[in-house]
C-alpha positions in Angstrom: 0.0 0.0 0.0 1.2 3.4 -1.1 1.4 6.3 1.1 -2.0 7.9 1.8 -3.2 11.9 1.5 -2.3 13.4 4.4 -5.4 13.4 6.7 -6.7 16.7 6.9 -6.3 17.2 10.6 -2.3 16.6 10.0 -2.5 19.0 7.1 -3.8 21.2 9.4 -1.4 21.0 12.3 1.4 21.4 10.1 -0.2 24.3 8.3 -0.7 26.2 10.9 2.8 25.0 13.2 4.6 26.3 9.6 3.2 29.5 9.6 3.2 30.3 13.6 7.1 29.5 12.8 7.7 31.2 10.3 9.9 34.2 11.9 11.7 32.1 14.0 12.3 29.0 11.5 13.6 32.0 9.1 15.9 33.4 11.4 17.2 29.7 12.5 17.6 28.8 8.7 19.7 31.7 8.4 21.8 31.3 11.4 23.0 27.8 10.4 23.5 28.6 6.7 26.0 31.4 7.9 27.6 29.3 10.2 27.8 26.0 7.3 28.9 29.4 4.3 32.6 28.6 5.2 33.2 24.6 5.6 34.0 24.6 1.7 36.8 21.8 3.7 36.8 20.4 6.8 36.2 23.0 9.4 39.5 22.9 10.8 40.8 24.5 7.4 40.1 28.0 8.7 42.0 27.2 12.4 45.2 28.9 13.2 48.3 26.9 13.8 48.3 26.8 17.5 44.6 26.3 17.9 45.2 23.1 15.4 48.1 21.7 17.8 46.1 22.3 20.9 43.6 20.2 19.0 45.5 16.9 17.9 48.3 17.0 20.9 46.9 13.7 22.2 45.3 11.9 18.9 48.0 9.6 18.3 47.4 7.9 14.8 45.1 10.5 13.7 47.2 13.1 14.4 48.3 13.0 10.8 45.1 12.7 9.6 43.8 15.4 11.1 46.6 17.6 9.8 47.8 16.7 6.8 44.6 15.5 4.9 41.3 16.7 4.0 39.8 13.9 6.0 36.6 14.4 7.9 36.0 14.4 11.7 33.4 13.2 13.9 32.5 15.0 16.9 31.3 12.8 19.8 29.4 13.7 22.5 29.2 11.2 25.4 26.6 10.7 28.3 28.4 7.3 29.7 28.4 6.8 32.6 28.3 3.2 34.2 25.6 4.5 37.3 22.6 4.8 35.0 22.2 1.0 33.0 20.9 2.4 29.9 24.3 4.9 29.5 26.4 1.8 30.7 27.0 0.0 27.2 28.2 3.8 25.7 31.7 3.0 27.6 32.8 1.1 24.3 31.6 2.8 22.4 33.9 6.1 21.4 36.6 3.5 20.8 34.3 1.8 18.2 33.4 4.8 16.6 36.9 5.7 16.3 38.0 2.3 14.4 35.4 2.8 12.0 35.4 6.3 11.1 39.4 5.5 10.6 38.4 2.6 8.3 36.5 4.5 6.5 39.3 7.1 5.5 38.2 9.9 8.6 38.7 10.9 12.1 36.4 10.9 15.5 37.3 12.5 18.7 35.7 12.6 22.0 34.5 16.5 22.1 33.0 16.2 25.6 30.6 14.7 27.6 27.3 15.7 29.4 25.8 14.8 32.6 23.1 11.8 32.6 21.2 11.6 36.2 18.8 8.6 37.0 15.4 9.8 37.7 14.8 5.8 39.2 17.7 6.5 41.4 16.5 10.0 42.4 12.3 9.7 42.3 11.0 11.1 45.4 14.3 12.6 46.9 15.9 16.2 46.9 18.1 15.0 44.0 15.0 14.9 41.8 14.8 18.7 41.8 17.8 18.8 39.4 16.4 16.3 37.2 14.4 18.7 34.6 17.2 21.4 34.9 19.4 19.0 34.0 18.4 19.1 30.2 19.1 22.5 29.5 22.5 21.8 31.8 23.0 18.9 28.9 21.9 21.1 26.1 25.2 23.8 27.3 27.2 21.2 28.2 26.8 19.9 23.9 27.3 23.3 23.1 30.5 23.6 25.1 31.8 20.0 23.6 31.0 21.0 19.8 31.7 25.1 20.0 35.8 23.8 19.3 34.8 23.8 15.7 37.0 21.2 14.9 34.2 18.8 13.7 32.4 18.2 10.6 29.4 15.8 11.9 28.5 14.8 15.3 27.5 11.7 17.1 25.4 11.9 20.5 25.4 9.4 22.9 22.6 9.1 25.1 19.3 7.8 25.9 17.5 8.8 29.2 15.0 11.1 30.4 16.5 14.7 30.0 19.4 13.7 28.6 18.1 12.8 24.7 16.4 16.4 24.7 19.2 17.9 26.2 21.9 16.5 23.4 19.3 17.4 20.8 19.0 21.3 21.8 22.0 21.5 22.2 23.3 20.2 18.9 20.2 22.3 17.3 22.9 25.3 18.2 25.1 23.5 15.6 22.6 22.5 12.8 24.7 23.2 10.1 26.3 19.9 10.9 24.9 16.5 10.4 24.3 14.9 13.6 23.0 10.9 14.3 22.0 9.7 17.4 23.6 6.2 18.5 21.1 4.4 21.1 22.3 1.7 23.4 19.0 -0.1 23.2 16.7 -2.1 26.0 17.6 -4.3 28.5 16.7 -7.9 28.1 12.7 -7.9 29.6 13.3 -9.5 33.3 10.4 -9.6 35.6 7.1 -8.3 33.7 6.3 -4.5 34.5 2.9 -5.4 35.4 4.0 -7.8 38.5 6.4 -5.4 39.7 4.0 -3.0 39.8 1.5 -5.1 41.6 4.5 -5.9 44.1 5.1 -1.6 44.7 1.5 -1.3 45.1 1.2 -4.3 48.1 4.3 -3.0 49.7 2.4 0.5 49.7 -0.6 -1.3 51.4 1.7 -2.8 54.0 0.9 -6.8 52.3 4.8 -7.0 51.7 8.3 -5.9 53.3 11.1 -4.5 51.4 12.8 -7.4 51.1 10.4 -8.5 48.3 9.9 -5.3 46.8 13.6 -4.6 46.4 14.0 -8.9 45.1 10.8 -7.6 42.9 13.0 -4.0 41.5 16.2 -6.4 41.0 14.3 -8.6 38.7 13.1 -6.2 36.7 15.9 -3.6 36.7 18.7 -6.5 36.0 21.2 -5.6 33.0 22.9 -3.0 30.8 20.6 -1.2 28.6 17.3 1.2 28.9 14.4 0.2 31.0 12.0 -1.7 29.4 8.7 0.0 30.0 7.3 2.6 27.8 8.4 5.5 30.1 10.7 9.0 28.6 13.7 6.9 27.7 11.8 4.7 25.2 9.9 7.6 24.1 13.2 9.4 22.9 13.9 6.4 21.0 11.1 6.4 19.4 11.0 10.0 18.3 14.6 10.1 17.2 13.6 7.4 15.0 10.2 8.8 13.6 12.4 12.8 13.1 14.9 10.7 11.2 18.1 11.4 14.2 18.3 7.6 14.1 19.2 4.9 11.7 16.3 3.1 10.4 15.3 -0.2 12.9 18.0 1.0 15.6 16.0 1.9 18.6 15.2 -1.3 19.9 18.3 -3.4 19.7 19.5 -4.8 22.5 23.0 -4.1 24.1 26.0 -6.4 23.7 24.5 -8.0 20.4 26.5 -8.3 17.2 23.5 -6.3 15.4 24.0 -3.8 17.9 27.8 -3.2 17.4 27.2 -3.6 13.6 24.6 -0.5 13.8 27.1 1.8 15.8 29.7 1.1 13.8 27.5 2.1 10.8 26.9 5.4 12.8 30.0 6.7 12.1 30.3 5.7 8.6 26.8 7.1 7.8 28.2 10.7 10.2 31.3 11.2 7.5 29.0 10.3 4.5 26.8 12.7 5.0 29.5 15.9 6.2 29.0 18.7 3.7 25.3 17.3 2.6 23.1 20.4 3.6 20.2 18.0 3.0 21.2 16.2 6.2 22.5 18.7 8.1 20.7 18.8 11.6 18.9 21.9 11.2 17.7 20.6 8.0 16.1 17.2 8.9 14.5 18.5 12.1 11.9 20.4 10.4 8.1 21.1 10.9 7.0 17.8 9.1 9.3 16.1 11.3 8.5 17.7 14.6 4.3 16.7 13.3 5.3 13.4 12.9 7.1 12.8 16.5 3.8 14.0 18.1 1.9 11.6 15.8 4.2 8.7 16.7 4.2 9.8 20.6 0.0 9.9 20.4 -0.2 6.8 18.3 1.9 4.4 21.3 0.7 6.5 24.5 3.9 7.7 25.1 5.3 10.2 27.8 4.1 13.1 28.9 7.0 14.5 29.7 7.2 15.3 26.2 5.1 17.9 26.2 7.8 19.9 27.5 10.3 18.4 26.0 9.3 18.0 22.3 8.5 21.7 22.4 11.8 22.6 23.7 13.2 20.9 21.1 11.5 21.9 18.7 12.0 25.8 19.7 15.5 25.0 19.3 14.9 24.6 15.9 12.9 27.8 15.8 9.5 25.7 15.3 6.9 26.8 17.2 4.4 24.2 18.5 1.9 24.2 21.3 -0.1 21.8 23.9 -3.2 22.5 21.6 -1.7 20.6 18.6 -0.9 17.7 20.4 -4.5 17.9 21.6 -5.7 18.5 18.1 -4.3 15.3 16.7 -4.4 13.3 19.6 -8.3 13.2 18.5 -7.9 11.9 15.1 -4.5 9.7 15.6 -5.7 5.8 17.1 -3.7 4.3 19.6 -1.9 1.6 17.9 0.5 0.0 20.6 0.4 -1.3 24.0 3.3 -1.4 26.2 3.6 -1.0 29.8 2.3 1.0 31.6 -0.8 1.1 28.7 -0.3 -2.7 28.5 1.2 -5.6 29.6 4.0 -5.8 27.1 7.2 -4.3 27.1 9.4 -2.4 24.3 11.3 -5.6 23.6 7.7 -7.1 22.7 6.8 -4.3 20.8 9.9 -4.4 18.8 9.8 -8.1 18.5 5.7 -7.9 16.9 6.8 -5.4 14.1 8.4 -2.2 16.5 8.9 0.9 14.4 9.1 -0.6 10.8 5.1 -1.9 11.0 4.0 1.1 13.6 5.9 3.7 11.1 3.7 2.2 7.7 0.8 2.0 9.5 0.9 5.8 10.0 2.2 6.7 6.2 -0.5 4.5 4.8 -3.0 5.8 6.7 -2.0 9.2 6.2 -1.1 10.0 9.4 2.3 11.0 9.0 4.5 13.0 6.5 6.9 11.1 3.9 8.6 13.9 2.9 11.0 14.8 4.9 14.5 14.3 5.5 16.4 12.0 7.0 20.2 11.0 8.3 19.1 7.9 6.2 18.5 10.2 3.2 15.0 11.7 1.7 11.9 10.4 2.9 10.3 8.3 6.2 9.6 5.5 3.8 13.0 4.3 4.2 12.0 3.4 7.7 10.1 0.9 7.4 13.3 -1.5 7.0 15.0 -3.3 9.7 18.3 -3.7 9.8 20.0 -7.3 10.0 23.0 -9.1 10.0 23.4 -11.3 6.5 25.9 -13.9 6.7 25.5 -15.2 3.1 28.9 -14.2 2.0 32.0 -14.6 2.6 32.0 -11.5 5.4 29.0 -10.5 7.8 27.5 -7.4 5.9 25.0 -5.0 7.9 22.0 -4.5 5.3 18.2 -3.6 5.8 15.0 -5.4 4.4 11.9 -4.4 4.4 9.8 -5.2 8.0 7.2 -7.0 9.0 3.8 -5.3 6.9 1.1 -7.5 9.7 1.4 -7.5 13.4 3.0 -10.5 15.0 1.5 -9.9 18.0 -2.1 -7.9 18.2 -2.2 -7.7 22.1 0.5 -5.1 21.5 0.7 -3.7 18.1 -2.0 -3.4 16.0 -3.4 -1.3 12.3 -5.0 1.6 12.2 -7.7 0.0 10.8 -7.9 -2.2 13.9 -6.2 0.3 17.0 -6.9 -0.3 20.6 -8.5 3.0 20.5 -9.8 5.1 17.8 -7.8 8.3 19.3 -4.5 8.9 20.6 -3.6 8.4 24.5 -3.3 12.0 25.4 -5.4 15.3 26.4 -5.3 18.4 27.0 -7.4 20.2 30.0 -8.8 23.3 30.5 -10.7 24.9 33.3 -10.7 27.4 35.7 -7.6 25.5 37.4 -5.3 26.5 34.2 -4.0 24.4 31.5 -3.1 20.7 31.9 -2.2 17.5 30.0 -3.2 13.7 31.1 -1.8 10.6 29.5 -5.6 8.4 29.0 -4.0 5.5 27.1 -3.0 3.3 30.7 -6.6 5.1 32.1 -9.7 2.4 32.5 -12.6 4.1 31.1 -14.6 4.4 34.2 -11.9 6.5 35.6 -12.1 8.6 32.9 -14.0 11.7 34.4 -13.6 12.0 38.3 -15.6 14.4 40.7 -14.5 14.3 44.0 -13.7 16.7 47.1 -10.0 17.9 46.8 -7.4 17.3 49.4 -4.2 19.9 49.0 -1.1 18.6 49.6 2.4 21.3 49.7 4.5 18.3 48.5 4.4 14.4 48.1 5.4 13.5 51.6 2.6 15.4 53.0 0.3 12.8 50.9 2.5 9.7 51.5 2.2 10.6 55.2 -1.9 11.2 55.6 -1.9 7.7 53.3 -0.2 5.7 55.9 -1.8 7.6 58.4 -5.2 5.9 56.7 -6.5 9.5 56.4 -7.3 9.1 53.1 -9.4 5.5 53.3 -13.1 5.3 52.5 -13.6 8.3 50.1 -13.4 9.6 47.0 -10.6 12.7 46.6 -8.6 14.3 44.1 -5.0 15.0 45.7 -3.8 18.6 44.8 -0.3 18.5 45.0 1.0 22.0 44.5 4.2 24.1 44.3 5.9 21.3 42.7 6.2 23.1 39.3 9.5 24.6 37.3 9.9 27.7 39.5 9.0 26.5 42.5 11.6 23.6 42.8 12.5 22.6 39.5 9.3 20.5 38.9 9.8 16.7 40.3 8.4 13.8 39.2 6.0 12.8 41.5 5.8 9.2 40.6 6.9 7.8 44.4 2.7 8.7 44.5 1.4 6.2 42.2 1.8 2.9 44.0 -0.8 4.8 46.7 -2.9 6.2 44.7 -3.4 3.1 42.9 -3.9 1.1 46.1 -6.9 3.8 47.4 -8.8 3.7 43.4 -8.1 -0.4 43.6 -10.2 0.1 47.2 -13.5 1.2 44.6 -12.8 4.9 45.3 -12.8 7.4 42.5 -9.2 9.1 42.8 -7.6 11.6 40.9 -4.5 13.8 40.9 -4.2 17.2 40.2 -0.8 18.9 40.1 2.0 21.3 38.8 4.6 19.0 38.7 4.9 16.0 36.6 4.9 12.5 36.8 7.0 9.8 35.5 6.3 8.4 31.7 5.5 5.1 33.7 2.7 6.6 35.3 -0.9 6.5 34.1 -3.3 3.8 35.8 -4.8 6.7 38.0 -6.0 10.0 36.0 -3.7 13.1 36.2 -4.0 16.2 35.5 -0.1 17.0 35.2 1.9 20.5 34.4 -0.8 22.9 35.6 0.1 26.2 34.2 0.3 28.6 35.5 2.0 27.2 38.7 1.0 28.0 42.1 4.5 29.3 42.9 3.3 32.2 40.1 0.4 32.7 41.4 -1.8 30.2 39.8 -5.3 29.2 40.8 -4.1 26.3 42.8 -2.8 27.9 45.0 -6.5 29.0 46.3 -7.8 25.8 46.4 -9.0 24.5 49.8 -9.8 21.2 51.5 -13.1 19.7 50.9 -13.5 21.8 47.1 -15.5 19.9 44.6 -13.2 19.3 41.5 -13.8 17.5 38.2 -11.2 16.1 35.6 -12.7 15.3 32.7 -11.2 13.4 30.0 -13.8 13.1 28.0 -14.7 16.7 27.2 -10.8 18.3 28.3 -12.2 20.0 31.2 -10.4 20.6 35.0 -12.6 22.8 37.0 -12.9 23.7 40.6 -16.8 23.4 41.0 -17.2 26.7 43.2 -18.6 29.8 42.9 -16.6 31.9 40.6 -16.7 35.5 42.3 -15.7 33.3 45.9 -13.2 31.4 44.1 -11.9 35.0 43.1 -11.7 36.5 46.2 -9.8 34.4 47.5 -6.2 34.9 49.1 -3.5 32.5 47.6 -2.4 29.8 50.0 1.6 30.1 50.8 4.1 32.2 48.9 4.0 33.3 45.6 7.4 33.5 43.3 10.9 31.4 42.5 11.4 29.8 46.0 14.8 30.5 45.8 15.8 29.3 48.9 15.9 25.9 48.5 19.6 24.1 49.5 21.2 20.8 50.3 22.0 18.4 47.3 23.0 20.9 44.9 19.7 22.5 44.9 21.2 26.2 45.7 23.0 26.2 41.8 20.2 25.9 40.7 18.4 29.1 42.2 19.2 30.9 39.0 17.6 28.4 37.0 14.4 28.5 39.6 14.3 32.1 39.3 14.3 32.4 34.9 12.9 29.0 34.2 9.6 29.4 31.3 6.3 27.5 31.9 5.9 24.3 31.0 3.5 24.3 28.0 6.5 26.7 26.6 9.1 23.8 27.3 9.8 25.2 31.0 13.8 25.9 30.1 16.1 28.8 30.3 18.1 27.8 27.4 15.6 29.5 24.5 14.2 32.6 24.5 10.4 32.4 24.1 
């Protein structure tokens, strides 16, 4: 089946995201053609002696190379860092970069490395309040590594959370280059998502002691590579793949496999190739079409939500201009076509293994969905990744080529058509209301919990929840849990997913439960309806901050609505509950650096960084 006309909504979208851009794309276009009017050569043509010598001092064979020939060089920019499983596998991988850029007649150098925190490691403690700071901290820190101008392409290295978005606005600064992303891919699947959760939630109820839970964790959490639920690390993946950062089919491989090694290898090959090729060039393939299509991708799996910050702050970096209304606008016309944990029981190594990208990416061209002409690091057009890659062993050598994937699903509990989804519209909303704007993932969301009206209880931060839970304060009725001042300016915007495993407990109890708050939650969250990145924040001055104990409030999925069911003129009048403003003050764990970053930060339906300007 051939590609489809667009569907009208997409047209749409991307009508009206290309002409909301239009100053800023302009402006960014021109930026990186200035910066790419000079590398006639290899970039280090136009460097002075000394800076040159400071630059190869320690390259040892390619010091000649890099001096004497007009031999490209690859720019790699590292988030290793054996602490964080997924990042654990990138330790070889510089030195196999290096071999086969060499092979291949060029040069690749280590220009730096970014930090990559664990938001498993940090969830529910102080460190957590760096977490979302972190990306912009990432997005400098690439900036810093590739500023040496010594590089004609660029390789990134990472996979996690902030880290992917991070890399990628930063790099956006250098989108004259071409730049390829190199994932490490999943972790074997260990103990299934959905019995680990079951475990978190009894220990939550007091059924279990740690010992099981932390036997349960180990199981599941067991190896090098990304964690294998559908959280923000396997949502990067999956839009570097659909905006064309990736190579065709190389999400999903697993770490520590000869297809794995064959694909980074190809990385660097690919990286020189395509040095001088405006066509490829970052700035190039990261485009409007391909921004459209990672929010169709995201919608059509019920993928993070943390990407509605973070897929507009890349974007912006690219000086395209989209908005929590156009995820919201196509989340109503794109089904939901996969079902991995937490929206299912599968995991991303099951998805991959029933037809992964290859069949999810067709489904969407053929139905329309999605735009085929864009550009890619593959070369033109999204058709190209419908391929998986493989190892063929025919010859007399092992050769890395692609074949076309699977066109059915292999497995129709977690991936199916569009003409057969799970759900005739995507797994994400946006609310309005009298309580501000908010998003909430519906995909993981049984329908009956779809629309909750309940008296709210207000909560100044998790603990204060986690403690009137195991006080048993909050047994025997229906709430929705406010959970304020947790947003970008007030202290960096946590995840609050340490909440789930009790709020889940209380709505498996037959009591309608709901969360409503201006922080976010994990990408794994979703069995209990939230309302999530309430803007404005309290700590600005947002309505939450007047809501009292014992208010009616209603989240409603169904028609996009949060509202505080209260008289309007009274709701008004009303003082606002604790400060107003940056908090400013908060220290211990590294928290005071950041007070700059509290104090500037943007709202999060604007991306909620300091790196762009708005």
């Amino acid at each position: 089946m051939g590609t489809a006309p667009l569907h009208p909504v997409v047209d749409a979208v991307t009508r009206r995201v290309v002409a909301r851009s239009a100053t800023t794309r302009a402006a960014y276009l021109e930026r990186i053609a200035t910066a790419a009017a000079p590398a006639t050569g290899p970039n280090r043509d136009g460097m002075g002696c000394a800076n040159l010598a400071h630059a190869v001092a320690a390259c040892g064979p390619d010091k000649l190379t890099l001096t004497a020939s007009p031999a490209r060089n690859i720019g790699i920019v590292t988030a290793y860092n054996d602490m964080l499983s997924a990042h654990q596998p990138f330790e070889t991988y510089p030195a196999r970069i290096k071999a086969a850029a060499r092979a291949a007649g060029g040069v690749a150098q280590v220009a730096g490395g970014v930090p990559a925190m664990c938001d498993g490691i940090t969830q529910g403690r102080a460190g957590m309040e760096l977490s979302l700071f972190s990306r912009d901290v990432i997005a400098m820190s690439t900036a810093i590594a590739l500023s040496h101008d010594m590089f004609d392409a660029a390789v990134l290295l990472g996979v996690c959370d902030k880290i992917v978005p991070g890399l990628v606005m930063g790099a956006l600064s250098f989108g004259h280059l071409p730049v390829l992303l190199a994932p490490a891919g999943p972790m074997t699947s260990g103990l299934a998502n959905k019995r680990k959760a079951a475990v978190r939630q009894r220990f939550a109820a007091g059924e279990v002691g740690r010992d099981e839970l932390l036997e349960a964790e180990s199981a599941s959490y067991h190896g090098p590579g990304t964690c294998t639920f559908f959280g923000t690390a396997n949502s990067n993946q999956l839009l570097m793949e659909v905006m064309g950062l990736h190579l065709p089919g190389s999400s999903f491989v697993n770490p520590g496999t000869a297809l794995r090694d064959a694909l980074t290898e190809e990385v660097a090959r690919r990286a020189l190739d395509a040095a001088g090729d405006p066509d490829r060039a970052m700035g190039r393939v990261v485009d409007e079409k391909a921004v459209v299509n990672g929010i169709v991708a995201l919608l059509a799996t019920g993928g993070s939500t943390n990407h509605t910050m973070h897929l507009v702050a890349m974007a912006a970096a690219a000086g395209v201009q989209i908005t929590w209304d156009d995820f919201s606008e196509l989340s109503a016309v794109v089904p939901l076509l996969a079902r991995i944990y937490p929206n299912g029981d599968a995991d991303v190594n099951h998805f991959h293994a029933a037809g992964g990208m290859q069949l999810l990416i067709r489904e969407l061209l053929d139905a329309g969905l999605a735009h085929d002409d864009v550009r890619t690091v593959d070369g033109a057009g999204l058709r190209r990744y419908t391929r998986e890659p493989f190892l063929d062993t025919s010859g007399a050598t092992t050769e890395l080529v692609w074949r076309e994937g699977p066109t059915e699903s292999l497995d129709k509990k977690v991936l199916r058509s569009v003409a057969d989804p799970f759900s005739p519209d995507g797994g994400l909303r946006v609310l309005h209301g009298n309580l501000g704007r908010s998003v909430v993932k519906t995909s993981a969301v049984d329908p009956d919990h779809r629309v909750v009206e309940a008296p709210a209880v207000v909560f100044e931060d998790q603990e204060q929840l986690l403690a009137a839970f195991g006080a048993g304060e909050l047994d025997g009725r229906d709430l929705v849990a406010v959970v304020r001042r947790q947003g970008p300016r007030a202290n960096g915007m946590p995840e609050l997913h340490k909440l789930t495993p009790a709020l889940g407990v209380l709505q498996d109890r037959g009591h309608q439960v709901a969360i409503v708050t201006d922080g976010r939650m994990s990408g794994a969250s979703g069995k209990v309806p939230a309302a999530l990145h309430v803007t404005p924040e309290a700590a600005q001055g947002g309505p939450l901050g007047r809501v009292r104990d014992g208010d009616l409030v209603r989240l409603d999925t169904l028609n996009g609505t949060l509202s505080l069911l209260v008289d309007a003129d009274e709701f008004d009048a009303r003082e606002h509950a604790g400060p107003t403003g940056p908090s400013g003050g908060t220290t211990g764990t590294g928290r005071e650096l950041f007070a700059a970053f509290r104090a500037a930060v943007g709202p999060a339906d604007t991306g909620a960084t300091v790196a762009l300007p708005y």
